[in-house]
KETIVEX-612834 format. One record per residue: x, y, z negated of N, C-alpha, C, O, CB in turn. Coordinates in steps of 0.02 Angstrom, whole numbers, plus 50000, padded with zeros to 5 digits. Glycine has a CB too. Layout:
<sites>
XYZXYZXYZXYZXYZ
...
</sites>
This chain:
<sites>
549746357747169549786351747211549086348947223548696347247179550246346347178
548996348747283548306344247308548176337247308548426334547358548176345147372
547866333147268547746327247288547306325447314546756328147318547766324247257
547606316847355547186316447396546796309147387547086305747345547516317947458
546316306447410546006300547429545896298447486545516302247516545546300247409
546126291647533546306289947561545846282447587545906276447572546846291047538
545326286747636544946280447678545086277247704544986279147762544616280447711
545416269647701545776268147771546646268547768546926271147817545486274047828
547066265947709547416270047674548166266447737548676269447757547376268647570
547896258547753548256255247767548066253047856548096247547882548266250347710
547866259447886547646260047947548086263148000548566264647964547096263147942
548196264548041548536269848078548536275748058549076278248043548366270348133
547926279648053547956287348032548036284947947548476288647927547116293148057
547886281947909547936281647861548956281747828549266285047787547426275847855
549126276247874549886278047867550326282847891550836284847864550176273947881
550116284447941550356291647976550296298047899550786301347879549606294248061
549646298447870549356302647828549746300547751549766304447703548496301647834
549976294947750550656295147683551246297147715551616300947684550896287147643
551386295247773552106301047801552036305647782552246307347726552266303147870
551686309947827551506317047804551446318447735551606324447733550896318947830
551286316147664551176315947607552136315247581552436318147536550556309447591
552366310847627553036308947590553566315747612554106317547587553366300147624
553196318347664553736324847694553436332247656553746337547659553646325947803
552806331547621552836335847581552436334347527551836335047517552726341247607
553066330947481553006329547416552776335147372552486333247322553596327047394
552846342047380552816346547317552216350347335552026355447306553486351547301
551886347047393550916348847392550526343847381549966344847359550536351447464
550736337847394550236333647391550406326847346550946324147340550056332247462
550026325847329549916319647282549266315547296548726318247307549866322247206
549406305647295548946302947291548426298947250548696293647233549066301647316
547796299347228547746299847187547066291247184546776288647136547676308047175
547056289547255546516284947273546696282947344546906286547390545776288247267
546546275347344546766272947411546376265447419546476260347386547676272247415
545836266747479545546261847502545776257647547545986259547602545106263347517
545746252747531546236249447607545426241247657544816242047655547486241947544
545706236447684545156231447671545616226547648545646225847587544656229147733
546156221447699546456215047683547236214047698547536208747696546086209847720
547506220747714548316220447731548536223247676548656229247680548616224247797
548676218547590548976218047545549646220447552549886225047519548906212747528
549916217447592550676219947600550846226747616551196229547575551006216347652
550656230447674550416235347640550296240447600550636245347586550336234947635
549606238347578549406242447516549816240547452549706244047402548626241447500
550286235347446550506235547391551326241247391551596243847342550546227347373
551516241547462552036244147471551846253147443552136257247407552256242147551
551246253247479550926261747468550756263047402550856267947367550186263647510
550426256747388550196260247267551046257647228551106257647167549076250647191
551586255847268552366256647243552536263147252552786266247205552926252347282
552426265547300552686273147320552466277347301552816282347292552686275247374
551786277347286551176281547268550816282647209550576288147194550766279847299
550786277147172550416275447097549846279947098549836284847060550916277147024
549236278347149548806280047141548366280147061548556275747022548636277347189
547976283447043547566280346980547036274947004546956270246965547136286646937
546626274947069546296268647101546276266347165546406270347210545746268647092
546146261047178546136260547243545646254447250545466251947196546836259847273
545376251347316544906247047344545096243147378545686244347390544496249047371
544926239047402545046233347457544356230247459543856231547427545686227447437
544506224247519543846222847556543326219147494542776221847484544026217047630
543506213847460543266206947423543726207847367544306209847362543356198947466
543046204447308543416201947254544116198147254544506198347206543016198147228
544216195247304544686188747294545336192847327545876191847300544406180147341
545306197147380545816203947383545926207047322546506206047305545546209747428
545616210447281545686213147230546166209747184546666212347159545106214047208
545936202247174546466196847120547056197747144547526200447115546346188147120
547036194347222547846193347245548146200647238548736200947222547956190247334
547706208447251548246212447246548536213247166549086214947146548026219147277
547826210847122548386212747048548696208447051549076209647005548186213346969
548896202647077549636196847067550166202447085550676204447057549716188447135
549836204147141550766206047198550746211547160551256214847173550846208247312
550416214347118550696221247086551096219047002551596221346974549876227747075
550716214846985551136211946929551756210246941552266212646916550906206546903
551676205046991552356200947029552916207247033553486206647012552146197247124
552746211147053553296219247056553336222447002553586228047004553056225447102
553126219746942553376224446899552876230646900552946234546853554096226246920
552496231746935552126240046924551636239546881551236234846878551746243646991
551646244446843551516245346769551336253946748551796258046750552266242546727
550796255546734550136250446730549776252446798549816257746830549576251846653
549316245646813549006242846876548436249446865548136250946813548696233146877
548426252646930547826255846944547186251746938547176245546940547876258447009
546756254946933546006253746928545786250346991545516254247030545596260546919
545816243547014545606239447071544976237247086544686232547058545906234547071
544746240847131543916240247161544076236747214544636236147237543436247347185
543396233547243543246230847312542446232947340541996235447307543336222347307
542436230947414542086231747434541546239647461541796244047496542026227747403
540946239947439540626246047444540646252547391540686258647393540026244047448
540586247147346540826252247280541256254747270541326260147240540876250847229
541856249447306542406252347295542756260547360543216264447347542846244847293
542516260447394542606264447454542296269747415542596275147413542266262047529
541756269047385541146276747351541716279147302541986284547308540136274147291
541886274047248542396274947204542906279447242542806285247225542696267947179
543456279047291543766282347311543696287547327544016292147301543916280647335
543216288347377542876293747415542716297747354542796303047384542196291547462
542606299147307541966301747243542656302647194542486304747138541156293847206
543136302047198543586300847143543706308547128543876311847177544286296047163
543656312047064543386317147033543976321747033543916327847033543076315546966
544716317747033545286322447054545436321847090546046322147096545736323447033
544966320447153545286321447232545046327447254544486329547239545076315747291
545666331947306545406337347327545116339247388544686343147407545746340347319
545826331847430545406331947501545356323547481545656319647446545886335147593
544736323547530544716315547549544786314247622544426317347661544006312147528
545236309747644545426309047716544946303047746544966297647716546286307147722
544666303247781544076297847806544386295647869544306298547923543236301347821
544716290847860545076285947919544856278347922545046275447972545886285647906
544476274447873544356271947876543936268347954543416271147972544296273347828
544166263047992543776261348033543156259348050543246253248050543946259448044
542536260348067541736258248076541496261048022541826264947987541516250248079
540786259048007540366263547948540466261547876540236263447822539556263047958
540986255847900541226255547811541386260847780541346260947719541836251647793
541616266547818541596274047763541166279147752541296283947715542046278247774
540416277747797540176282147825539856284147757539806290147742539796280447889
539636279247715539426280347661539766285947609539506290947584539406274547639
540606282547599540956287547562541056293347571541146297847530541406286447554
541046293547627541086302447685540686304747660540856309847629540916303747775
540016303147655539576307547657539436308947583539256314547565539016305347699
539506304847550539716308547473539876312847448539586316847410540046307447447
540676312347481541176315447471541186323847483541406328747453541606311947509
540716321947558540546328247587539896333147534539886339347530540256325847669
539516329347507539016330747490539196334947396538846339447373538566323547504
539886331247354540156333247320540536340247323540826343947283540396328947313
540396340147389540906349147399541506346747421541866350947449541136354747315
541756340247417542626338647437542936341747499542596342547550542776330547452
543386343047497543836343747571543766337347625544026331947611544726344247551
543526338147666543586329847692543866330347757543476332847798542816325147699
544616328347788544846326047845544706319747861544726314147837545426326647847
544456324247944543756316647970544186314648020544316318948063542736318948013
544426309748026544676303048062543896299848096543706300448155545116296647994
543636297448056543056291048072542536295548106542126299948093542666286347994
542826291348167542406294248223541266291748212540766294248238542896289348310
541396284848153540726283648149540346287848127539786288048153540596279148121
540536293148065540446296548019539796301548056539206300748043541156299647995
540086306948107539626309548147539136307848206538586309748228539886312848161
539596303548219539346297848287538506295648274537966296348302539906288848284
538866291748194538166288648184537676293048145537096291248149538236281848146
537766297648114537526299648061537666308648066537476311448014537876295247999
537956313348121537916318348106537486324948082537676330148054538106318248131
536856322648104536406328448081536416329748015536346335547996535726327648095
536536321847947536356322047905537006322847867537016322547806535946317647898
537716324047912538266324447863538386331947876538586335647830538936319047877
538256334247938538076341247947537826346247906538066351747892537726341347984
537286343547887536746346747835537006346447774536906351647744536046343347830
537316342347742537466340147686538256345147677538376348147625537466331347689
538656345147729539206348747738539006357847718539286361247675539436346947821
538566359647756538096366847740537916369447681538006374747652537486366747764
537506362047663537366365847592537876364947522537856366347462536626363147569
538246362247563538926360847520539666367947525540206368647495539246352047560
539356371047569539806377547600540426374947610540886378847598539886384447551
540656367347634541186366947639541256363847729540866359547751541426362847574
541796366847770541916363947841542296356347833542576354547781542426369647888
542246352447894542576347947906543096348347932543066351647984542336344947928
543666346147917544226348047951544496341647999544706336347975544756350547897
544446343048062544406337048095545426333648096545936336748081543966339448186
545326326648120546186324648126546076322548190546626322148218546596318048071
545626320948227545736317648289546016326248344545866332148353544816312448316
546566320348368546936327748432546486331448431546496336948405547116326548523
545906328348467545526330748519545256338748470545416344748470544826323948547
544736334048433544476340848389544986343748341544686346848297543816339248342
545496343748334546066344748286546256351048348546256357148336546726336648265
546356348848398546446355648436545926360348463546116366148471546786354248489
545486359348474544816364148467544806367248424544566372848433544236362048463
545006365748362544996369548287545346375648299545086381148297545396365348221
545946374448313546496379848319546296383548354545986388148327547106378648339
546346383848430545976386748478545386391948480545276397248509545806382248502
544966387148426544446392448411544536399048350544146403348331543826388048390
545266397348331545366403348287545626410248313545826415548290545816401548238
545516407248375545756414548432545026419448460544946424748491546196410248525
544586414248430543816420748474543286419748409543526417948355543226416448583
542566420848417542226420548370541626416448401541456418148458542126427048341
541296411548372540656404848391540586408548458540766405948510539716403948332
540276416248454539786419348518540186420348563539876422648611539376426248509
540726419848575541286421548616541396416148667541686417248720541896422548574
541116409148647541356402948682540986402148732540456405148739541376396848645
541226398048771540926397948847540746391048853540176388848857541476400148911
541316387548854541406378148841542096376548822542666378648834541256372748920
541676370048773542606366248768542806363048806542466362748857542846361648719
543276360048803543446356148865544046351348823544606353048803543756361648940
543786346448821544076338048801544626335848846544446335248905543446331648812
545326334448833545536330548876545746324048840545936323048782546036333648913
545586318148919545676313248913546156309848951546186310949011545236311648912
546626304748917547286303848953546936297049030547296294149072548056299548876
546386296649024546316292249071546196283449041545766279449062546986293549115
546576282449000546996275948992547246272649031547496275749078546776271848971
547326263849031547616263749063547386259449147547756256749188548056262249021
546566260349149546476259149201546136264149264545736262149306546206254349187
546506273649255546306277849272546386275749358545976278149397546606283449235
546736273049372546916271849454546646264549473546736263749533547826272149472
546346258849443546396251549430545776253049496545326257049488546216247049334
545856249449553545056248049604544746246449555545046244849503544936241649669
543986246449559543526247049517543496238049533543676234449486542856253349534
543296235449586543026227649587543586226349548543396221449514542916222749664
544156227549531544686224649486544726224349418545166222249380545186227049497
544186226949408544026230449316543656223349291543806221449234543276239749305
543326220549318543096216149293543486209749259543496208849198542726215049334
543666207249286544336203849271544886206949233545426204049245544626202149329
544926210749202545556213949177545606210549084545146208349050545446224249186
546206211049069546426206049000546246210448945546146216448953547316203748991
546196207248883546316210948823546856213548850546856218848882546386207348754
547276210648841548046212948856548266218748878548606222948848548326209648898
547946218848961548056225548998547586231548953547886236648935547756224749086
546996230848939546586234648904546916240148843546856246048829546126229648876
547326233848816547576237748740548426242048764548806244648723547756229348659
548536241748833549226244748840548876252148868548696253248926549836239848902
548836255548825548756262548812549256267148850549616269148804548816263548738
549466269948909550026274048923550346278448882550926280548889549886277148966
549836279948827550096286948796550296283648725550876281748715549436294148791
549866283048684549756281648638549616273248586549546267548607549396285448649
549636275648520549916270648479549306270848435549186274948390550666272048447
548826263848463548326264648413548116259448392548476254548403547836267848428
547416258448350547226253248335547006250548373546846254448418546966252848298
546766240648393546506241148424545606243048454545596243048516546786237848425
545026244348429544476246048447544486252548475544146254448523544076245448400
545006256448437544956265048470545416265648548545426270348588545446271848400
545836258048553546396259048609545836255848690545856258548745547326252248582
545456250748676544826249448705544436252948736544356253148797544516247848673
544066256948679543806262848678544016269048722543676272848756543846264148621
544676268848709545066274048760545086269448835544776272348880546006276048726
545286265248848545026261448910544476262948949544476265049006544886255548895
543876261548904543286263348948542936269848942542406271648968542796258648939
543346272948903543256281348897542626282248838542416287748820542986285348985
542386276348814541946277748746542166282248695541856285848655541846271748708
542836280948706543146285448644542976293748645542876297048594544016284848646
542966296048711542836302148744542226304748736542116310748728542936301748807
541576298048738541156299548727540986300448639540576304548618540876295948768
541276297048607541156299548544541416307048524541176312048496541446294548500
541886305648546542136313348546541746318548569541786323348531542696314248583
541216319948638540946325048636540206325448606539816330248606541016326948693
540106317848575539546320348511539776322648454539456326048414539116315048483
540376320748448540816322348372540726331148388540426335448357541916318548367
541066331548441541186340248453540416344148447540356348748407541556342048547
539916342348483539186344548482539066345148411538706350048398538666339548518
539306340448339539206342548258539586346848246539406352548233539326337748203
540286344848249540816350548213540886357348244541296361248220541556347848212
540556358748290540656365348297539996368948304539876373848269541106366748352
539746367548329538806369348334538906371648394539106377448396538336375848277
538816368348456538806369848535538526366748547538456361448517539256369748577
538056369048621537706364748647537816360348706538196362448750537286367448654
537496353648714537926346748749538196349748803538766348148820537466339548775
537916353548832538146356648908538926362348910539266364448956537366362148937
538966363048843539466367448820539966364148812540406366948780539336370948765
540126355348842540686352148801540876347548861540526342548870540456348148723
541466348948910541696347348945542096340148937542206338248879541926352148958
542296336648989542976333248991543136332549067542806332149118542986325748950
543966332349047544436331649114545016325849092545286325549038544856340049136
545126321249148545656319249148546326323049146546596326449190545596316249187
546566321249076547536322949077547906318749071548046316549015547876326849027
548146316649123548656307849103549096311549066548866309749012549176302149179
549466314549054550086316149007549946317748940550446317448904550466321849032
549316319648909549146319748839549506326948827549726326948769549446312648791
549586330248845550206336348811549606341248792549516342548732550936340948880
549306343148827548716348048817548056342748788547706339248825548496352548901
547996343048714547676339148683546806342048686546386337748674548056338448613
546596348048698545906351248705546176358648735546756360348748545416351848622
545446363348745545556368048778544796371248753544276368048742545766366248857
544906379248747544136382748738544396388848775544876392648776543776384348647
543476387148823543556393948886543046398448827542586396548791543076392148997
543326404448836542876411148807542566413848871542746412648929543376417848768
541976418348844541606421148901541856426348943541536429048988541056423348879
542646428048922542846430848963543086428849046543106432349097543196432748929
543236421549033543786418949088544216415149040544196409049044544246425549135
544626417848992545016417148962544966408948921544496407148886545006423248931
545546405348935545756398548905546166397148856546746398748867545996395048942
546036394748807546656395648759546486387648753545966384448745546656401948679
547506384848767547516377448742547906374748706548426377848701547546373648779
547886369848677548386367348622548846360648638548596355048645547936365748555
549436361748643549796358148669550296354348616550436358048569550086362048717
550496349948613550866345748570551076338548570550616334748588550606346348524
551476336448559551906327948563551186324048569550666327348566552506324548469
551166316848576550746312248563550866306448494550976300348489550726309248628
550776312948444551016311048393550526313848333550456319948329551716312948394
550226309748289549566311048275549806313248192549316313848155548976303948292
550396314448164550496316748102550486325648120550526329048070551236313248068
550426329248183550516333348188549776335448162549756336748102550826334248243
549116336148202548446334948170548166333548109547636335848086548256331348191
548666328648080548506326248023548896331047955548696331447897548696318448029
549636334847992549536340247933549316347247921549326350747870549996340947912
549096348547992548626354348008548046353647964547866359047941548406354648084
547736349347948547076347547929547346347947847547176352147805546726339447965
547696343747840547836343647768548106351747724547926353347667548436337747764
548486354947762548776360447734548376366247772548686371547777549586360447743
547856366047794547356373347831547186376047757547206374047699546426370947892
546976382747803547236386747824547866390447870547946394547915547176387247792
548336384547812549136387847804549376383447869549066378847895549666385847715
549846385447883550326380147963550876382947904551066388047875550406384048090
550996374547908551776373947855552346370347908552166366547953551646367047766
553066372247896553506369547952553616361347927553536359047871554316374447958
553836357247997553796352147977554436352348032554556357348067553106347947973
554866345148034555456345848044555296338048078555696335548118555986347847978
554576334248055554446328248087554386329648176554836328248216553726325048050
553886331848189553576330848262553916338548288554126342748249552526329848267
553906339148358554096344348419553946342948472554176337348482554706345948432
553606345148526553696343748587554386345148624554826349448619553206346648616
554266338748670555146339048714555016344048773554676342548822555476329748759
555256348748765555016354348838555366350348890555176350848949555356364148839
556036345248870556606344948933556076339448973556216338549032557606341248909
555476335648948555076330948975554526333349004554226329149039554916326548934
554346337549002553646341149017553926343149087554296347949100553366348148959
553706339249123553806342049224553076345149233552936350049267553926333149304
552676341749201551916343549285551386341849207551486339949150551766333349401
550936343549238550246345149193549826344549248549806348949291550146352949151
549346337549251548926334749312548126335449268548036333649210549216325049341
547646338349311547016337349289546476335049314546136340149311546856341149274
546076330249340545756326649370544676325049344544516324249286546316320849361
544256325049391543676322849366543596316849339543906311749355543296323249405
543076317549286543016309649273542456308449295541956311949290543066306749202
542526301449329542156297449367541696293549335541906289249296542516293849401
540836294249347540576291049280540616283349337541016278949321539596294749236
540496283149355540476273749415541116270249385540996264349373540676274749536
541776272249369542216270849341542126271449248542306266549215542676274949376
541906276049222541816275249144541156278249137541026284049122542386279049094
540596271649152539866273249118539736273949064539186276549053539446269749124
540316271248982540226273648944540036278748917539636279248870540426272848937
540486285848966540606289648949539676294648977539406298548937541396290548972
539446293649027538946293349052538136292148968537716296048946539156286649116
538306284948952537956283848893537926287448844537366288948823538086279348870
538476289948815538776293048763538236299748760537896301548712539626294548779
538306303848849538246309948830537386310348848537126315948843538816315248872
536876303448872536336302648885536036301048797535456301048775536306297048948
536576299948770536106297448692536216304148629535876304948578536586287848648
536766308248652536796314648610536236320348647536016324748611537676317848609
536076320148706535426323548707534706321348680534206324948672535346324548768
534786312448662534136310448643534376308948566534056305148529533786303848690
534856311948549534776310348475534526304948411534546298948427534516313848468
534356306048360534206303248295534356296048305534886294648277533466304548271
534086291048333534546284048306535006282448352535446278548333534126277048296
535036285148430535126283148474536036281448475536326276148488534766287548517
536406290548449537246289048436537436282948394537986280148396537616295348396
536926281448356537016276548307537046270048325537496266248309536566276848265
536386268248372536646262348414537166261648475537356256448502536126260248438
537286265848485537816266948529538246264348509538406258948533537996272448545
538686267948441539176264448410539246259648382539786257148368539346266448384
538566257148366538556247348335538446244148397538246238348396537786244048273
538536246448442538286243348489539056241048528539296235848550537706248348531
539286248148522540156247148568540606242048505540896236948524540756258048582
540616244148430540816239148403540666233548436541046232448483540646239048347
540226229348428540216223348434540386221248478540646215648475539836221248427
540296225448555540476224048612541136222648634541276218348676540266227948640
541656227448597542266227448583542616222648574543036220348613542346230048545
542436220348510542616213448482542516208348506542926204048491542416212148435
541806205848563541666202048576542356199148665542646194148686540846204048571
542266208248688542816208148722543466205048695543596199348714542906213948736
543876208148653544406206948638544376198248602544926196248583544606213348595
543846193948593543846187048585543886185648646544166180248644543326183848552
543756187248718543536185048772542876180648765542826174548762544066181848801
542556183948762541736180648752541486186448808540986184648840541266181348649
541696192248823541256198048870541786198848914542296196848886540976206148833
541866200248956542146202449011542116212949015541676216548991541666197749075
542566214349042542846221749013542106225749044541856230049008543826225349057
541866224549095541316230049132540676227349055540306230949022540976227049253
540746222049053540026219249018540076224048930539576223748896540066207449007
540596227348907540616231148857540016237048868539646238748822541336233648851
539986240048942539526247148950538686242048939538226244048903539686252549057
538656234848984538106231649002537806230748947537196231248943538186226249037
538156229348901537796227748822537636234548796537056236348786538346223548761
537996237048787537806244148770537066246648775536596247148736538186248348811
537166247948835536456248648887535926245248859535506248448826536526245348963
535886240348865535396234848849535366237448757534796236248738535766225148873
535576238848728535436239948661534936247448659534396248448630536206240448618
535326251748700535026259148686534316257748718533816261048702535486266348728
534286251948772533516252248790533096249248746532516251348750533356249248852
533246242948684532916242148617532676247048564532166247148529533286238748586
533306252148568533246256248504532646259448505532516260648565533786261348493
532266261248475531616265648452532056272148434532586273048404531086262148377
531356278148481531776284648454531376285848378530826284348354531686292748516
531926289148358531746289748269532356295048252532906295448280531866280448212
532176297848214532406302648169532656301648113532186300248075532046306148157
533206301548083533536300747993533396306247975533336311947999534406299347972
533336302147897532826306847853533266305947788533126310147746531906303847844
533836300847767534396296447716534766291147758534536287047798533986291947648
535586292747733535966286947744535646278747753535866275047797536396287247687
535096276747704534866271047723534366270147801534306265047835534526269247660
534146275247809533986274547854534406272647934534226268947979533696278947845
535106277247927535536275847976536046267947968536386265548014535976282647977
535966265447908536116259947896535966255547918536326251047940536076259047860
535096255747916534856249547924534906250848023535046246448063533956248247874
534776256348036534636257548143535366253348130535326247348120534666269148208
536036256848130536576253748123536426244348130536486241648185536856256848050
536256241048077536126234548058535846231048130536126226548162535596234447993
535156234848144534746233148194535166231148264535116226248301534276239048201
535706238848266535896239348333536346233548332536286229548378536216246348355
536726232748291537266225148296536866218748299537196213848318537806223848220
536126217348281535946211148293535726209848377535706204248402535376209648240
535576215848411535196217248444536066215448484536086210148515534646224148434
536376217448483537106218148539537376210148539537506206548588537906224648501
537426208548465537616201548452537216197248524537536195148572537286198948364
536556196648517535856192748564536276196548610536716192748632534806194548554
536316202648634536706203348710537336199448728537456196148778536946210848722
537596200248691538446197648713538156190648720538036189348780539256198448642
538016186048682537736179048699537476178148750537756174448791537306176648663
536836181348767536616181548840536886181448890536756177748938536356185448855
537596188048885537856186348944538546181448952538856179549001537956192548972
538636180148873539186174148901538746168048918539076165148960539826171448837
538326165448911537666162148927537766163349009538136159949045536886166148886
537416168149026537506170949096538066168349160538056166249218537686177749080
538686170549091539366169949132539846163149160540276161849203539806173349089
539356158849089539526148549091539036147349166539296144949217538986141648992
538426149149163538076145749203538366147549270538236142849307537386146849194
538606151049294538726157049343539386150949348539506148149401538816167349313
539606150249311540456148149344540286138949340540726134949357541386151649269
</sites>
């Protein structure tokens, strides 16, 4: 039986990833579970689970969870960490076999790379992980002789795919993206558009920063820097197309002509037990695609005038070392600032922008180093978003 540790325990992929754990009880076991402040929750998961430790955000999380675990009777209380230590604690936990890195933003980026650096199995969720930091989790992955096994669709199906040819064989990948949900929206109409409309996703069931993200197609763009680490291709080698229907989750052309693609539900435990049980494809009785629903399979260009994100994304993985890094402290904040209504939906790419033109090019050399660019890029986005709600009072 494999155990596991669990970044992000009380997240979307994080709960999807105890399903999967609960449908096959006689491989897996949990053995560590980080969560930040949804107690309820995590207390329901260390009932089901009896991890030996787990984390949360703050000391004062930590107290209230040993109440609600006393309050239940569970006996005896795992080992309760918080904060940074506590995430390393998890990540690092000595009888874990895989560690699942779902955790959201670079609050895991640290443990990942540990983890990775320990030799662990690590299913990569956290899109920050490579985003911000891949050369050096890359490297660390190498001399560790161990692969990443990705959970996101996207690279979760590239994986497979590529077990049909060999590295020299590939031509390009090819990313699909469902659009979201303002693939048809007139563009002068984007500006004005709600949290609201933003987070209604056509396809999919997510959190909100990654459902955003899928909005303005950032998500896409992390994805084909993510893909440029995990497989070793070059930027020009890594396509995307619009697929409103999500069914065909990625695609790899070989140098023959030849396409091989991976098709499946919009249902993310499917990915998530591919990753966990690889090598092996074990039957699962959870997820299937509905053939009786599958009419049409539509594929379309993406428009960078419509998602400049996606434009940024792939202008900062050719200039490398701090640049993915501010990118992604950069869309955090922007995100959030959106979803307060403090930015307006176009002004997410505008800040952006305005950050990557601060950043200094530089090279990582240690995690602290991508920490602190990280740090920089959020003070630097913070002063943007102000500016332009500044901008946006005077204006009205």
């Amino acid at each position: 039986m494999k155990q596991l540790s669990i970044l992000g325990s009380t997240g979307s992929i994080g709960r999807q990833c105890l399903s999967v754990v609960e449908a096959l009880p006689e491989r897996f076991g949990v053995v560590a579970l980080a969560a930040g402040g949804n107690l309820e929750e995590l207390t329901g998961q260390i009932e089901r689970h009896r991890p030996e430790l787990v984390s949360v955000g703050d000391r004062k999380k930590a107290d209230e969870l040993a109440s609600a675990l006393r309050a239940k009777g569970i006996t005896p209380l795992p080992a309760i960490h918080h904060g940074a230590e506590g995430m390393l604690a998890v990540g690092t936990h000595t009888k874990a076999d895989i560690v699942v890195s779902a955790a959201v933003g670079v609050v895991g980026l640290e443990a990942t790379y540990e983890a990775v650096k320990l030799g662990k199995t690590v299913a990569l969720s956290n899109k920050e992980v490579l985003v911000a930091a891949g050369e050096l989790v890359m490297a660390a992955a190498k001399k560790a002789g161990r692969e990443l096994l990705p959970v996101d669709s996207e690279h979760n199906a590239v994986h497979q795919c590529l077990r049909g040819g060999t590295p020299g064989e590939v031509r390009r990948l090819v990313l699909t993206a469902s659009g979201g949900p303002f693939r048809k929206t007139p563009l002068a109409d984007l500006e004005n558009v709600s949290p609201e409309q933003a987070l209604a996703h056509p396809n999919w069931k997510m959190g909100n920063r990654i459902t955003i993200d899928s909005a303005t197609m950032m998500n896409k763009g992390f994805e084909v820097i993510e893909a440029r680490w995990l497989f070793g291709v070059r930027p020009d080698q890594i396509d995307v197309v619009i697929h409103p229907q999500s069914t065909i989750h990625s695609m790899v052309e070989f140098v023959d002509g030849s396409i091989l693609a991976q098709l499946g539900p919009t249902d993310m435990r499917m990915p998530i037990q591919y990753a966990l049980t690889y090598p092996e494809r074990v039957a699962s009785n959870q997820v299937a695609l509905d053939w009786q629903k599958l009419r049409r399979l539509d594929f379309a260009k993406v428009s960078t005038r419509r998602f400049p994100c996606l434009r940024l994304a792939r202008e900062t993985m050719k200039k490398g070392g701090a640049m993915p890094c501010a990118l992604n402290a950069a869309d955090e904040v922007a995100v959030a600032a959106f979803l307060e209504r403090r930015l307006p939906f176009r002004g997410i790419a505008e800040v952006i922008e305005r950050v990557l033109e601060h950043t200094p090019s530089m090279r990582f050399e240690k995690m602290d180093d991508v920490l602190a660019a990280d740090r920089e890029a959020r003070r630097t986005a913070k002063e943007e978003v102000e500016r332009l709600s500044a901008r946006a009072v005077a204006v009205s």
